[in-house]
C-alpha positions, 0 to 999 in steps of 0.5 A: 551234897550240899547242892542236893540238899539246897533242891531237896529244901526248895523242892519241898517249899514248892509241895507246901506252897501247892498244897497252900493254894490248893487248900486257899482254893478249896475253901474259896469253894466252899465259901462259894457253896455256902453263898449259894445256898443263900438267898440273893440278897443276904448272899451278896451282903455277906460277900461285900462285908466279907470284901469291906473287911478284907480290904481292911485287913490288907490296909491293916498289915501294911500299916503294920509293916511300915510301923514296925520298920525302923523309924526316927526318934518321935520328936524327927521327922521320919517319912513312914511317919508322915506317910502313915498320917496322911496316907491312913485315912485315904487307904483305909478308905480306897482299899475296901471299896477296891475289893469290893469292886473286885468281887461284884462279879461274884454277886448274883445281880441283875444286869440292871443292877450290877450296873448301878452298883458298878457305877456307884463303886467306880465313883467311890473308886475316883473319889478315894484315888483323889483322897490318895493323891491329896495325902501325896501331895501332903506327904511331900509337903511335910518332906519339903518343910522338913528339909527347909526347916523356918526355926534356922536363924537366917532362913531366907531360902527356907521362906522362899521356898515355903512361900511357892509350896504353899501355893503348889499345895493350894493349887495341886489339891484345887486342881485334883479336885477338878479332876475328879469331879470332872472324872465323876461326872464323865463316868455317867452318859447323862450327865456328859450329855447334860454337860455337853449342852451346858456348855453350848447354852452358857455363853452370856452367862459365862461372860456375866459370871466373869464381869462378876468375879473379876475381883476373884480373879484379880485376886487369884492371879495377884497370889500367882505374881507373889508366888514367884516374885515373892515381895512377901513371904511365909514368915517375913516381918512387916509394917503394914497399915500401921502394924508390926506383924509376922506373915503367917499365911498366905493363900490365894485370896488372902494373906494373915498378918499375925500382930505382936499382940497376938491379934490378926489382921486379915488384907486381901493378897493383891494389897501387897501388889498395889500398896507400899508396906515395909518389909523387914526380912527382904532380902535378910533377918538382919536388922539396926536398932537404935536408943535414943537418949535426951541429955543435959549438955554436961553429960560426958558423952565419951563416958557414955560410949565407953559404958554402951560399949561394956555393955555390948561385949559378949551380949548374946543378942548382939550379932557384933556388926554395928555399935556406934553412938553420935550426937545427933541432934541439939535443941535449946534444952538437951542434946539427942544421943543417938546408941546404934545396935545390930541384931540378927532379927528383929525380936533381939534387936527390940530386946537389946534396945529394951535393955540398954535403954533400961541400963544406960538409963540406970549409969546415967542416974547413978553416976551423971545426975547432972545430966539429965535434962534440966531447965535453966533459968537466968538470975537477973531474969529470975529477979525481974520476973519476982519483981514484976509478980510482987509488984502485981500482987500488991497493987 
């Protein structure tokens, strides 16, 4: 019984679904002898608008489905999000003009006619195929910093990472660029023709554009080597020209050093291959900072360790690696006390060295006076010279 009714239920959705495509067909007809009784050129409109609109639609309900699927929270990342903004556009675009393409042998054209049209849309069909694969390659970059995300604390592998996807991304979409105004021109038989003579008389002139952009070059093949050998990369902190900075791009051309203060400085790419810098964030974030503090030789150095050291324990800006305090130099005035810190990055290390510095400063004066730097003056030398002065001023 219950095998009888199962056939029964898909016999009659099978009926239903033929009496759909039956009904789909009989209206195609009829808007088929609608358009004909049209004039040519009001008909062939109205079936392109008609054809514009359906591949909206279609565009439309996919974008639907994906938005209704389950996503992640808003502030995740979700990939139907990603694909939603950075696919929207380019679909939006290449499905209308794939539907129209699709019913232009529907419209009543001349043959010379149809051609132009038929050459026209295939050219939208490349370029929107191109605008796709952009928005691909876009997705999985988004994918690709999702997964190697640069607020980690010691993102070492990240930056690396980030710093070749920059360069694939800038690479891929150059070259998918080429493709398709290769592909566009090749689709017309004059301008392959025009082409291949170009290309036959642009000899001396190729090897005159090459002396001239030799630079370019130079600079393109420089952004290649950092890519893979990496000296600098997305994010690492530098000293360069006299700068403390963050690395925030880096193209094929150039690379943008964002300066503390919020100014750029702009160099070219193969300065980082022909120049020294300093790199900070080499091979780790990790850092040593030190406070120095100018002391008289009475100050009690013991008293002062023991005092960096309380106000180093359980400091949240210490990584807890390195806390050491030496003298390290001595002049005829004052001593050089030398308070080694370390942090995991180079913004704590200058805050803890900030603040101890500020704090040390504070215990210093509070409890050793004394200490600090004074100017020290002998007695007997103190009398000659009031001597010498008096004696000046009354003769």
């Amino acid at each position: 019984m219950i095998l009888l009714k199962w056939a029964q239920t898909l016999y009659h959705s099978a009926l239903l679904k033929k009496a759909d495509h039956l009904y789909i067909y009989r209206m195609l007809e009829q808007f088929q002898q609608f358009l004909s009784h049209l004039p040519p050129l009001i008909g062939n409109t109205v079936l392109a608008a008609c054809a514009l609109i359906t591949g909206l639609i279609i565009k439309g309900l996919l974008a639907l489905f994906l938005r209704k699927s389950p996503q992640a929270p808003p502030e995740d990342y979700s990939v139907i999000r990603s694909i939603l903004k950075r696919m929207g556009k380019p679909v939006n675009y290449f499905l209308p003009i794939l539907v129209l393409n699709m019913v232009i042998p529907l419209m009543e054209l001349k043959p010379k006619q149809q051609h132009v049209i038929s050459s026209i849309v295939e050219v939208l069909l490349i370029i929107g195929f191109g605008y796709i694969l952009i928005g691909i390659v876009k997705v999985f970059e988004d994918y690709i910093e999702h997964a190697y995300d640069l607020r980690k604390t010691d993102n070492l592998r990240e930056r690396k990472i980030r710093t070749q996807l920059s360069f694939i991304r800038k690479i891929a979409i150059s070259l998918i660029v080429i493709l398709v105004v290769c592909a566009v021109l090749l689709s017309f038989d004059s301008l392959r023709k025009i082409g291949t003579g170009l290309l036959t008389g642009v000899g001396v002139g190729g090897i005159i554009i090459g002396f001239a952009a030799q630079r370019s070059l130079s600079n393109f093949l420089a952004g290649l080597q950092i890519a893979f050998t990496q000296p600098i990369r997305i994010d690492d902190v530098l000293i360069v020209e006299g700068e403390w900075g963050r690395v925030e791009e880096i193209t094929l051309t150039y690379v943008v050093v964002g300066i503390w203060d919020q100014r750029k400085l702009i160099l070219p790419i193969n300065y980082f291959i022909e120049k020294p810098f300093q790199n900070w964030t080499r091979t780790g974030s990790a850092i040593l900072g030190t406070v120095f503090l100018y002391l008289d030789y009475s100050a009690p150095v013991d008293e002062i360790r023991k005092e960096f050291e309380r106000l180093l324990e359980d400091h949240p800006l210490w990584d807890k690696r390195v806390k050491v305090v030496h003298v390290t130099n001595t002049t005829e005035r004052t001593m050089e006390i030398r308070l080694l810190i370390s942090a995991t990055s180079s913004g704590k290390a200058f805050d803890l060295r900030c603040e101890l510095r500020e704090k040390m400063i504070a215990f210093i004066q509070k409890n050793y006076p004394e200490s600090l730097p004074k100017v020290r003056t002998d007695a007997e030398d103190t009398k000659r010279i009031t001597n010498q002065a008096a004696a000046g001023h009354s003769s």
